[in-house]
SENU-784156 format. One record per residue (C-alpha): residue number from 1; residue in three letters; x, y, z. Coordinates in steps of 0.25 Angstrom, whole numbers, padded with zeros to 4 digits. Layout:
BEGIN
R   i  aa    xx    yy    zz
R NUM ALA     X     Y     Z
...
# end
This chain:
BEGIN
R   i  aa    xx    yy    zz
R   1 UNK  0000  0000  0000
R   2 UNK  0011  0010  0002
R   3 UNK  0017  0007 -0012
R   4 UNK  0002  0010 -0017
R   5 UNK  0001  0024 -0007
R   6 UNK  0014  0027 -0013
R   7 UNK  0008  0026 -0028
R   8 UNK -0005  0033 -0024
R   9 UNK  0003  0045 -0018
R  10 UNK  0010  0047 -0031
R  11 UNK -0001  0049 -0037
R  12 UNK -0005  0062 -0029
R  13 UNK -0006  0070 -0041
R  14 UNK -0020  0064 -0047
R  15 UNK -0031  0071 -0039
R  16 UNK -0039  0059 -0039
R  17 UNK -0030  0049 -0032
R  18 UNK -0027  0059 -0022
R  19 UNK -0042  0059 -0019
R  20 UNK -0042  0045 -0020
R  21 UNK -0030  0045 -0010
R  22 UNK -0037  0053  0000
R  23 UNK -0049  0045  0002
R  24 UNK -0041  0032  0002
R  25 UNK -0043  0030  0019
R  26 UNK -0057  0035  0014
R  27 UNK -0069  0032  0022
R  28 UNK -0074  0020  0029
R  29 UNK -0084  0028  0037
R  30 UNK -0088  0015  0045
R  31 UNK -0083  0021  0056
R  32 UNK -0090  0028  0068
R  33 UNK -0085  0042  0064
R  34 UNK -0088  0047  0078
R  35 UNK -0080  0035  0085
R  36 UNK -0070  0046  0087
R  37 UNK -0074  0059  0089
R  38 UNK -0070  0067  0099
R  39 UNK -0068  0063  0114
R  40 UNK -0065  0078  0119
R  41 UNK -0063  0069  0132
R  42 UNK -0051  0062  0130
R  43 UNK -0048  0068  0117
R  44 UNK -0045  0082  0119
R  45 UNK -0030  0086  0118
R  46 UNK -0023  0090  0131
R  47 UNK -0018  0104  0130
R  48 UNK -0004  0105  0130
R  49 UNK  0001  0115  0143
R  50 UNK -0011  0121  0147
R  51 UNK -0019  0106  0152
R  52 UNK -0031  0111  0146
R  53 UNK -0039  0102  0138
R  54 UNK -0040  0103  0124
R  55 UNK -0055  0108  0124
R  56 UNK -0049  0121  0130
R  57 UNK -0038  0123  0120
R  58 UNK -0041  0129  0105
R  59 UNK -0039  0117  0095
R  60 UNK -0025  0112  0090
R  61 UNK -0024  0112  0077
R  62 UNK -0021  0097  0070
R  63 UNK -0013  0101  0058
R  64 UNK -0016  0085  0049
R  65 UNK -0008  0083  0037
R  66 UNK -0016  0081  0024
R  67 UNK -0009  0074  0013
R  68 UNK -0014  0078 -0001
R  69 UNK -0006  0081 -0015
R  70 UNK -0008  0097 -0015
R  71 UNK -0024  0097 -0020
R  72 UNK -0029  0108 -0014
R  73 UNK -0040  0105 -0003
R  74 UNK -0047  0118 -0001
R  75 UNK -0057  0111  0009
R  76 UNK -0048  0109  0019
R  77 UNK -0050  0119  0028
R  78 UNK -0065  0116  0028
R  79 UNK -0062  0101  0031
R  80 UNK -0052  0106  0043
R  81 UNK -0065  0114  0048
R  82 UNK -0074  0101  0048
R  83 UNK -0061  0094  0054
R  84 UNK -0061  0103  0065
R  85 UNK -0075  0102  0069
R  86 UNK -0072  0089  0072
R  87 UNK -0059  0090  0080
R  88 UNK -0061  0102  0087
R  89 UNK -0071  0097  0096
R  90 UNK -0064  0082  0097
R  91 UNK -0052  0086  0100
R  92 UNK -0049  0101  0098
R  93 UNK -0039  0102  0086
R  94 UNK -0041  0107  0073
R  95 UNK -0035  0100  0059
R  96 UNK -0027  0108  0050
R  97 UNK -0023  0098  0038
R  98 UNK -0009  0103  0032
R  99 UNK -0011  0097  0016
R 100 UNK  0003  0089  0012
R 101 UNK  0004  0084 -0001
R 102 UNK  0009  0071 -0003
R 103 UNK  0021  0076 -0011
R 104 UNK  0026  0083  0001
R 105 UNK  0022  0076  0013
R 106 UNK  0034  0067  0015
R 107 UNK  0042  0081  0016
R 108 UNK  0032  0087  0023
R 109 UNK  0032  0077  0034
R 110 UNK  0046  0078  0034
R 111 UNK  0046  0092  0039
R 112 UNK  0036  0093  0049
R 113 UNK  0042  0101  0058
R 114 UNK  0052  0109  0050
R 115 UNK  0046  0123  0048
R 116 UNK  0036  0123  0062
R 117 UNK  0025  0118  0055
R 118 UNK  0015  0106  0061
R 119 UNK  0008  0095  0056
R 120 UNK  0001  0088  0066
R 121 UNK -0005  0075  0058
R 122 UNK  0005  0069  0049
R 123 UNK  0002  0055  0040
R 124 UNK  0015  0048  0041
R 125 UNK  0020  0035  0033
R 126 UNK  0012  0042  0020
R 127 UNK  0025  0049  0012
R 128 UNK  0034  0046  0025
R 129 UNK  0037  0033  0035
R 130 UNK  0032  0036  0048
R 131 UNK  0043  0032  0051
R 132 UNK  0052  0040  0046
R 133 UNK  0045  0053  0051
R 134 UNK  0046  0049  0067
R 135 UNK  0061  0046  0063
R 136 UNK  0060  0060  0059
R 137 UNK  0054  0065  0072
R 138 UNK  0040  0069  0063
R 139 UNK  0031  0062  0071
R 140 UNK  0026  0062  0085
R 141 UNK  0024  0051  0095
R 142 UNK  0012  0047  0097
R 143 UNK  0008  0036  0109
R 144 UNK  0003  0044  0117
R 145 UNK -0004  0053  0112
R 146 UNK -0011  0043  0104
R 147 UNK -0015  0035  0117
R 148 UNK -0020  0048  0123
R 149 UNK -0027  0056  0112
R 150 UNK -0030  0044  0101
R 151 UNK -0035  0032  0108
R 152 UNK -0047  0029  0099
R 153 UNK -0037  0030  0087
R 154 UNK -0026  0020  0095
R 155 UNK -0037  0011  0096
R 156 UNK -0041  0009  0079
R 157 UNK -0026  0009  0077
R 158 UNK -0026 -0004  0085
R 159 UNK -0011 -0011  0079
R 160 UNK -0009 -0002  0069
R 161 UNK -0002  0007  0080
R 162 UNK  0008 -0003  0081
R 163 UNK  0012  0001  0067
R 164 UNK  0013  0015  0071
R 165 UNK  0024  0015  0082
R 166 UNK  0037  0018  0078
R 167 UNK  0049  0018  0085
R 168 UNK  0044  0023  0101
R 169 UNK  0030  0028  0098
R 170 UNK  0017  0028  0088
R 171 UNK  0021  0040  0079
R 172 UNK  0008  0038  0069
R 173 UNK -0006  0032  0069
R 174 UNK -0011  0024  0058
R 175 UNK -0020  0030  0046
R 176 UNK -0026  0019  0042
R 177 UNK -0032  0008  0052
R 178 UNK -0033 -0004  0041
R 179 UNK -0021 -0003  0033
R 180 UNK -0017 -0018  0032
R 181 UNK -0016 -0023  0018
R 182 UNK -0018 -0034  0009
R 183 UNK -0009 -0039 -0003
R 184 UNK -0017 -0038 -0016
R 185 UNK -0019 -0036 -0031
R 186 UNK -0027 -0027 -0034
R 187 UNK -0032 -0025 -0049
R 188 UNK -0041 -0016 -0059
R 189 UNK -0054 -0022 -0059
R 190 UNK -0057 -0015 -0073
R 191 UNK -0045 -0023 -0079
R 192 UNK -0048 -0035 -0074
R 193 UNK -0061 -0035 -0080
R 194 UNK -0060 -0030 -0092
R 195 UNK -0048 -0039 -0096
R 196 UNK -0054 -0052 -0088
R 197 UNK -0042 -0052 -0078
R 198 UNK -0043 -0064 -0071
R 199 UNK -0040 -0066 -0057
R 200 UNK -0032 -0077 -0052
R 201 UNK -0038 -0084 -0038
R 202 UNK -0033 -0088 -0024
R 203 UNK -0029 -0074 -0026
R 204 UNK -0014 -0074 -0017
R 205 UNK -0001 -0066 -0016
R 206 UNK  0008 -0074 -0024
R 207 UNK  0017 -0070 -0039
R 208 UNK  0009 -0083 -0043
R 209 UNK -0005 -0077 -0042
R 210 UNK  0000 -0063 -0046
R 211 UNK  0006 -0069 -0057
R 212 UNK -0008 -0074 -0062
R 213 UNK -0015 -0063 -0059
R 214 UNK -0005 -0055 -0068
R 215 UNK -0004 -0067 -0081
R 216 UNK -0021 -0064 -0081
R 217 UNK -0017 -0050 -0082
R 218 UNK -0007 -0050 -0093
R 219 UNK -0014 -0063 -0101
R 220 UNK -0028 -0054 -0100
R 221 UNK -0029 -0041 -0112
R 222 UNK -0026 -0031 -0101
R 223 UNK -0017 -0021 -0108
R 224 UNK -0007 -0018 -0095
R 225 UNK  0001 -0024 -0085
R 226 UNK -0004 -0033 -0073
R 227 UNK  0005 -0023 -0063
R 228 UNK  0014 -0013 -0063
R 229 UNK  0025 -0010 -0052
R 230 UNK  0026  0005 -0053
R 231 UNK  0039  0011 -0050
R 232 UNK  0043  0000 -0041
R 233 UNK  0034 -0006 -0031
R 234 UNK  0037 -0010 -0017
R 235 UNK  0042 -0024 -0012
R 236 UNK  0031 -0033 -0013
R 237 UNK  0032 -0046 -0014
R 238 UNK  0020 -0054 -0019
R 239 UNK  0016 -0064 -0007
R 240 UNK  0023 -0057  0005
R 241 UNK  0019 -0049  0016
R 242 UNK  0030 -0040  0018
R 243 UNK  0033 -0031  0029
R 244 UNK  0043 -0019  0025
R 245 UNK  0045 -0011  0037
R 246 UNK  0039  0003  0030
R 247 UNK  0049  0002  0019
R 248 UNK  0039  0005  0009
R 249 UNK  0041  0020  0013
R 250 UNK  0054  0020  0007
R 251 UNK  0061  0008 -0002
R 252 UNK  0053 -0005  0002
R 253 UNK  0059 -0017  0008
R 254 UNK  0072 -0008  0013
R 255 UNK  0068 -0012  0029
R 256 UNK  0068 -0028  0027
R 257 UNK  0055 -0033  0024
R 258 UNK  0047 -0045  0034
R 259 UNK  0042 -0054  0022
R 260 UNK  0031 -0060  0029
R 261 UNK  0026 -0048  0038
R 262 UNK  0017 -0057  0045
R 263 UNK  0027 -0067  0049
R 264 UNK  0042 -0062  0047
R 265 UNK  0050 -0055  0059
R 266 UNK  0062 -0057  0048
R 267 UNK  0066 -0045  0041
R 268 UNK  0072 -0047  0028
R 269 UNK  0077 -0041  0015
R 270 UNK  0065 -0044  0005
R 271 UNK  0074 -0040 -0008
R 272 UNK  0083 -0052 -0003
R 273 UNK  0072 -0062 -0004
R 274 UNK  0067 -0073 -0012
R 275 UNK  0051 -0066 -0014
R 276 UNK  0059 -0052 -0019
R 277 UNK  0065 -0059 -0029
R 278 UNK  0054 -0068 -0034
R 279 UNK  0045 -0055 -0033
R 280 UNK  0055 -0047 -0043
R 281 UNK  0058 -0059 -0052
R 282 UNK  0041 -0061 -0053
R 283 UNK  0041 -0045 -0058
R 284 UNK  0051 -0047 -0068
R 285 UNK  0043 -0060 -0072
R 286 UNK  0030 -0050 -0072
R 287 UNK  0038 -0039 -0080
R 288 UNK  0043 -0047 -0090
R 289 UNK  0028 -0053 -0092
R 290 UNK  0021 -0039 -0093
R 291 UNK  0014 -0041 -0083
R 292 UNK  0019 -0030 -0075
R 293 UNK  0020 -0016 -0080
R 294 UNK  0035 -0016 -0086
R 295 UNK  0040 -0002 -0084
R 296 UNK  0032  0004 -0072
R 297 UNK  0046  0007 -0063
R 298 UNK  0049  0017 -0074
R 299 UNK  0037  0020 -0081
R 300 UNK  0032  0031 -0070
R 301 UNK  0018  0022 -0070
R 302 UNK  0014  0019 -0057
R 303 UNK  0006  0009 -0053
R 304 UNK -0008  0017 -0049
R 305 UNK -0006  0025 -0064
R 306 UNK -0003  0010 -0069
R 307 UNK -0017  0006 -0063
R 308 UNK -0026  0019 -0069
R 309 UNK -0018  0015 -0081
R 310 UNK -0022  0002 -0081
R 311 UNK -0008 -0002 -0086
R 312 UNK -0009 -0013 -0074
R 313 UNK -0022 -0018 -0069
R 314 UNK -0015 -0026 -0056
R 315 UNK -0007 -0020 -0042
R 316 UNK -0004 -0027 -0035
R 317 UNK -0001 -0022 -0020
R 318 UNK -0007 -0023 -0005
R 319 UNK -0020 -0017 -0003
R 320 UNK -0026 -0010  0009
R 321 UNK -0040 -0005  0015
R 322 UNK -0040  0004  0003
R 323 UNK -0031  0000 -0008
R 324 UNK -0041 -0005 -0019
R 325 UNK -0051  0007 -0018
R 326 UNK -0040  0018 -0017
R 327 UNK -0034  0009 -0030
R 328 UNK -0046  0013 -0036
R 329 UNK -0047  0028 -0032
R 330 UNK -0032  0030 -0037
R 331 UNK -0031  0023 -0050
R 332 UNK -0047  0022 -0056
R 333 UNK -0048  0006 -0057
R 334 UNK -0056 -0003 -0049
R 335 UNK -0048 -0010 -0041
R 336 UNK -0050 -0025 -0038
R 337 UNK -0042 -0034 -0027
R 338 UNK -0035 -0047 -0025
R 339 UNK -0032 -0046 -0011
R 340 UNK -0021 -0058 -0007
R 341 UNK -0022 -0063  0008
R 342 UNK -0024 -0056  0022
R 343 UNK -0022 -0039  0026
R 344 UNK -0008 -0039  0032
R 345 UNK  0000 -0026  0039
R 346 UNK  0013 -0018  0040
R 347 UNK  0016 -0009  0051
R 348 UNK  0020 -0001  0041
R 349 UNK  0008  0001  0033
R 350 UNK  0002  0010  0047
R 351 UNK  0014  0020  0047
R 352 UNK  0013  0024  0033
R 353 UNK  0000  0030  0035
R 354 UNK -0001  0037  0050
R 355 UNK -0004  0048  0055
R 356 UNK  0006  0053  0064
R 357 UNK  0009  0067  0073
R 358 UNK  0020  0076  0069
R 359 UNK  0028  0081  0078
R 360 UNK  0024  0095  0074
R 361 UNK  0011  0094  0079
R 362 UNK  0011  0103  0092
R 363 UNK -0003  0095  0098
R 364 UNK -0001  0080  0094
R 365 UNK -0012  0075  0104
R 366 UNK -0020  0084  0096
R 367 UNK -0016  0078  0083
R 368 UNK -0017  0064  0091
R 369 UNK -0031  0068  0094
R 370 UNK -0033  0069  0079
R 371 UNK -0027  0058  0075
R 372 UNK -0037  0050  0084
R 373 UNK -0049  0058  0077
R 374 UNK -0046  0056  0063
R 375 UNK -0042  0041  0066
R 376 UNK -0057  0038  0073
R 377 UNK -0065  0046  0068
R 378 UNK -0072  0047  0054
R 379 UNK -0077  0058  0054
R 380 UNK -0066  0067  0056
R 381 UNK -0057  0056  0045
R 382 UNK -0068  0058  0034
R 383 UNK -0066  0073  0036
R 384 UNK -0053  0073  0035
R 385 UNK -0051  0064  0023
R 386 UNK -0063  0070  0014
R 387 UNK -0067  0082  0021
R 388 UNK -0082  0088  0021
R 389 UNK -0093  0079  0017
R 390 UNK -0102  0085  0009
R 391 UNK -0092  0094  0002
R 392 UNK -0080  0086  0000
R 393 UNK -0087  0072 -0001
R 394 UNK -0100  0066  0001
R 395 UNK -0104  0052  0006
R 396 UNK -0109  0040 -0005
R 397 UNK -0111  0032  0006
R 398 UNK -0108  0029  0021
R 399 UNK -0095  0028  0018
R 400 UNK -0091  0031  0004
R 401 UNK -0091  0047  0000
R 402 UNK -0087  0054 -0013
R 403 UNK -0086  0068 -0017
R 404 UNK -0098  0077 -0017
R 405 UNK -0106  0081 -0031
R 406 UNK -0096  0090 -0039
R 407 UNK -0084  0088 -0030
R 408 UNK -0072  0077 -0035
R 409 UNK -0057  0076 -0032
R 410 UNK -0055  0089 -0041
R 411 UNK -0063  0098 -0032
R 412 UNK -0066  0092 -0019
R 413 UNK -0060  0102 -0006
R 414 UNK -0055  0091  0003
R 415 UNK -0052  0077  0004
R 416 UNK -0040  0075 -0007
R 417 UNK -0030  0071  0002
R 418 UNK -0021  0059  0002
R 419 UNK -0021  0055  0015
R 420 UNK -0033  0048  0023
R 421 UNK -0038  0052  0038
R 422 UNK -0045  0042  0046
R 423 UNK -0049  0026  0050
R 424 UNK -0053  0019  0035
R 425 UNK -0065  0014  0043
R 426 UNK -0070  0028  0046
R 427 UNK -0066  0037  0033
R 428 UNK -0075  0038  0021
R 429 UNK -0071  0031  0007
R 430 UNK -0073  0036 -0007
R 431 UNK -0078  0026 -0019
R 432 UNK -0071  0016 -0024
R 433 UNK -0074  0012 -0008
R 434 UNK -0085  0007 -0004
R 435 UNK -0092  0004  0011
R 436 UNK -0089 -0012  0008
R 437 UNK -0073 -0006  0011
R 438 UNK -0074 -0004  0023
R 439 UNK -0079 -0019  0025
R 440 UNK -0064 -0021  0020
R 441 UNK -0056 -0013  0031
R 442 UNK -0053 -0021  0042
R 443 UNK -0048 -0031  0034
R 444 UNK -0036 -0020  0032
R 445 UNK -0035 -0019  0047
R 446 UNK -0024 -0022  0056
R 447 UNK -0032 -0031  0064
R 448 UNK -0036 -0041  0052
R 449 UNK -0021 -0039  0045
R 450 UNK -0007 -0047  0046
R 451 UNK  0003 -0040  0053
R 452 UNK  0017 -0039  0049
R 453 UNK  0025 -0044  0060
R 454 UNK  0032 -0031  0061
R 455 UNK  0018 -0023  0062
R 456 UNK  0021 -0012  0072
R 457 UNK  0036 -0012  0069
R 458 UNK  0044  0003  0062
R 459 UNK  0058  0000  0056
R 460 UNK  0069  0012  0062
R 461 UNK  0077  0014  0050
R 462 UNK  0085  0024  0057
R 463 UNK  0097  0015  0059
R 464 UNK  0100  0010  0045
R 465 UNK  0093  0022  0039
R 466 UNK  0105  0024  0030
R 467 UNK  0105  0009  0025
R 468 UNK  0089  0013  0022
R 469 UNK  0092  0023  0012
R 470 UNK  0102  0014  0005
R 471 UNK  0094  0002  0004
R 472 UNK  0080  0010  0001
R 473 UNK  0089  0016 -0011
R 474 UNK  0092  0001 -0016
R 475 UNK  0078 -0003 -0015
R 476 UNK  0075  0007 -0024
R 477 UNK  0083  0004 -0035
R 478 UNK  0082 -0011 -0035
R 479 UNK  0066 -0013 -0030
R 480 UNK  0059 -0008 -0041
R 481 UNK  0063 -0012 -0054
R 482 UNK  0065 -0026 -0047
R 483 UNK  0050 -0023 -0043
R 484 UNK  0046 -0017 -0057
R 485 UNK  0052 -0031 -0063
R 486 UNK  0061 -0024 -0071
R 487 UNK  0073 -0031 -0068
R 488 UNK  0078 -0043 -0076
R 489 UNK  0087 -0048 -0067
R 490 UNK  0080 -0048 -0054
R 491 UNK  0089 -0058 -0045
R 492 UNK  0101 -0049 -0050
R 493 UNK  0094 -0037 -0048
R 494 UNK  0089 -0041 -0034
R 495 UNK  0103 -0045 -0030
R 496 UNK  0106 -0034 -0034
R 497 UNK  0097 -0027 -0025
R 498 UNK  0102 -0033 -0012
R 499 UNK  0115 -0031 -0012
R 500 UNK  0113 -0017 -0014
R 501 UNK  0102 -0017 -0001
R 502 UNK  0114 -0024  0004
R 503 UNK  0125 -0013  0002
R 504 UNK  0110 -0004  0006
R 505 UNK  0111 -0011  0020
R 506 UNK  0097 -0017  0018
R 507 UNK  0102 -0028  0028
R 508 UNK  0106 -0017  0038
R 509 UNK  0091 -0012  0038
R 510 UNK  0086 -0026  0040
R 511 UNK  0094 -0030  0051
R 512 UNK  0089 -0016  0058
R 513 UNK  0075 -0019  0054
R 514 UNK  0075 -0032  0059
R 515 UNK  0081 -0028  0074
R 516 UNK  0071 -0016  0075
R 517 UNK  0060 -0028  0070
R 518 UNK  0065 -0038  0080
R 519 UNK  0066 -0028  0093
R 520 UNK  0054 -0024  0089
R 521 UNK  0047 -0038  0089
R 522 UNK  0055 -0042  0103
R 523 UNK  0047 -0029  0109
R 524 UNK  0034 -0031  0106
R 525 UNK  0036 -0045  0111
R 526 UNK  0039 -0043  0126
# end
């Protein structure tokens, strides 16, 4: 899923995938939206010096990051205003969003601090590793607070907190509460019926089922490709469950990989094994076939435009709670599923969409505060993500709402940003969703997932950070044209490859991954 985040934010530019973007944590609307309004018992701030209570105080001013690609939105203050009316009275804060393109945001973030000014809510893992900004001192503790001012939110969080603990403290919250996944192909419907695409049964993760699904493709009278591999994809390798330590964020694979995430406590170098080398040498074999598109790494092509195109009719990649309909949203085509086995999760995957408190933020109970509204309660969520109903959208149904009569992407005041506020279960939903997909969600959750046996678990790269660099420069000039098939000499190539992440120091990051993995383990066993 981060691969395909990272293709959809490519494609800022195209006014209709940023609205498709923004609505992707849409609206469940199954929730109570009034579970979690306020409690001005318990949930009032403290006032700093003075001990008065926050009722006797004039309301701090929560300034929220809104990520979006430099549309104008000249709603926003009317949406701040219905914010308000909502928060003031809960728990006596204003909202201010501060609009971020997504071009700029990794810098942004970057240099918080810098020139006095404040952020309070930040989403961290989207451009950059959460990680990474608490090594950077970006980000503020958070226990605490979180005990004493977001106790309704720690309780839907449930496990996924354990994700969110890095180092000595919980530094983010998660922004999504089902985001388990689900290996899948996923494929355009329209091709598929038109060119009488058969689909292989006992549907299973394996090169062998794949292989038929892509000789129906190429033997049918579909004029394109069965897949593309865009400019490189990720390491994955067909019928594993890997777990890569966050390393999406930068060049995959560089931390060690577990192969079998659910099992492996054994972290090894997964361009050294036997399944890399199988999975680059069934490439070739699907490049040299045409089944593949041939010259995606240099073509500029990427894998969505390749889809709108239909040059390919197949992806193949894990899905989510919202993958297929979001598919649809952001290329045009119907989306079908084959979905191989059981929801498994990463840690990872919770970090690289939190929200976390920056350390700019002069009131962080307050923005804690906030936190816990937007993460229970529907109302306040909805409002955030689409803005006034009636004016900036309308409901279809209970739960599904488009945009008023003579309103569309090209003129609507609010709601074409590319982040999403709030609990799936609780936010509304635009068409291609339906009220049957919120049937589908806990099946997403961690409660009904596999966990990887290093769920919970953040690599330090501090101490080989240098070796990082190296071996991350490595990866990224041998992974992709092995991951392309554009190589003909694949086990020369390969060889290739690891003696330079030898020189790298790949064996240097693995031996300190695996003694932070194993001290780790030994403490949440006593």
């Amino acid at each position: 899923m981060k691969k395909f985040m990272a293709i959809v934010l490519s494609l800022t530019m195209a006014l209709t995938v940023l609205a498709g973007c923004g609505g992707q944590s849409g609206n469940t609307g199954k929730a109570d939206t009034t579970a979690a309004e306020s409690k001005t018992d318990g949930a009032q701030a403290k006032s700093g010096e003075d001990g008065k209570s926050g009722a006797d105080e004039a309301p701090y001013e929560v300034i929220v990051e809104l990520i979006g690609s430099g549309v104008a939105q000249p709603d926003t203050a009317e949406v701040e205003a219905a914010i308000n009316e909502i928060t003031v009275p809960a728990i006596n804060c204003t909202v201010k969003f501060r609009e971020i393109t997504i071009a700029d945001h990794a810098q942004q973030l970057n240099l918080l601090g810098t020139d006095g000014d404040r952020i309070d809510i930040v989403f961290a893992g989207y451009t950059t590793s959460t990680q990474s900004l608490v090594a950077n001192g970006l980000l503020l503790p958070l226990g605490d607070l979180l005990k004493e001012y977001a106790p309704e939110m720690l309780e839907k969080a449930g496990n996924l907190m354990e994700a969110c603990y890095i180092g000595d403290d919980y530094y983010c919250v998660p922004g999504n509460y089902y985001p388990a996944s689900r290996d899948a192909v996923t494929y355009g419907i329209e091709d598929f019926e038109k060119y009488n695409i058969e689909i292989p049964e006992n549907p299973e993760s394996t090169i062998e089922y794949l292989d038929k699904l892509y000789q129906n493709i190429k033997n049918s009278d579909f004029p394109g490709y069965a897949f593309t591999a865009g400019d490189g994809p990720s390491v994955a390798i067909t019928g594993t469950k890997m777990d890569k330590f966050g390393s999406a964020m930068g060049a995959d694979g560089i931390y060690g990989v577990l192969m079998d995430m659910t099992k492996d406590t054994q972290i090894v170098n997964v361009f050294e094994t036997e399944e890399y080398l199988n999975q680059c040498k069934q490439l070739r074999k699907w490049w040299e076939e045409g089944i593949m598109v041939p010259d995606s790494m240099t073509s500029g092509t990427t894998a969505v435009a390749a889809m709108m195109a239909h040059q390919v009719c197949i992806s193949l990649n894990p899905i989510n709670a919202t993958s297929v309909n979001n598919s649809k949203k952001i290329t045009g085509v119907d989306m079908g599923e084959i979905p191989f086995g059981e929801t498994y999760l990463i840690g990872q995957t919770i970090p690289e969409y939190s929200l976390g408190v920056t350390v700019t933020s002069e009131r962080p109970e307050k923005a804690v505060q906030l936190l816990n509204m937007i993460m229970t309660n529907g109302e306040l969520a909805n409002l955030m993500n689409y803005g006034i109903e009636g004016k900036h959208y309308v409901k279809v149904s209970e739960h599904i709402i488009d945009f008023p009569e003579g309103v569309d992407f090209s003129n609507t005041g609010y709601g074409l940003q590319i982040v999403t506020f709030g609990d799936l279960a609780q936010v509304y939903q635009k068409a291609p969703y339906t009220e049957e997909w919120y049937d589908t969600l806990d099946q997403y959750s961690a409660k009904n997932a596999k966990l990887s046996t290093a769920f919970g678990y953040v690599f330090d790269t501090t101490p080989v950070k240098t070796q990082v660099a190296a071996v991350s420069s490595v990866v990224g000039e041998y992974n992709a044209s092995l991951m392309c098939g554009m190589v003909e000499d694949v086990e020369g190539r390969i060889a290739d490859f690891n003696a330079a992440l030898k020189t790298a120091g790949i064996d240097e990051i693995i031996a300190e991954n695996q003694r932070q993995f194993d001290a780790w383990r030994a403490a949440r066993n006593k």
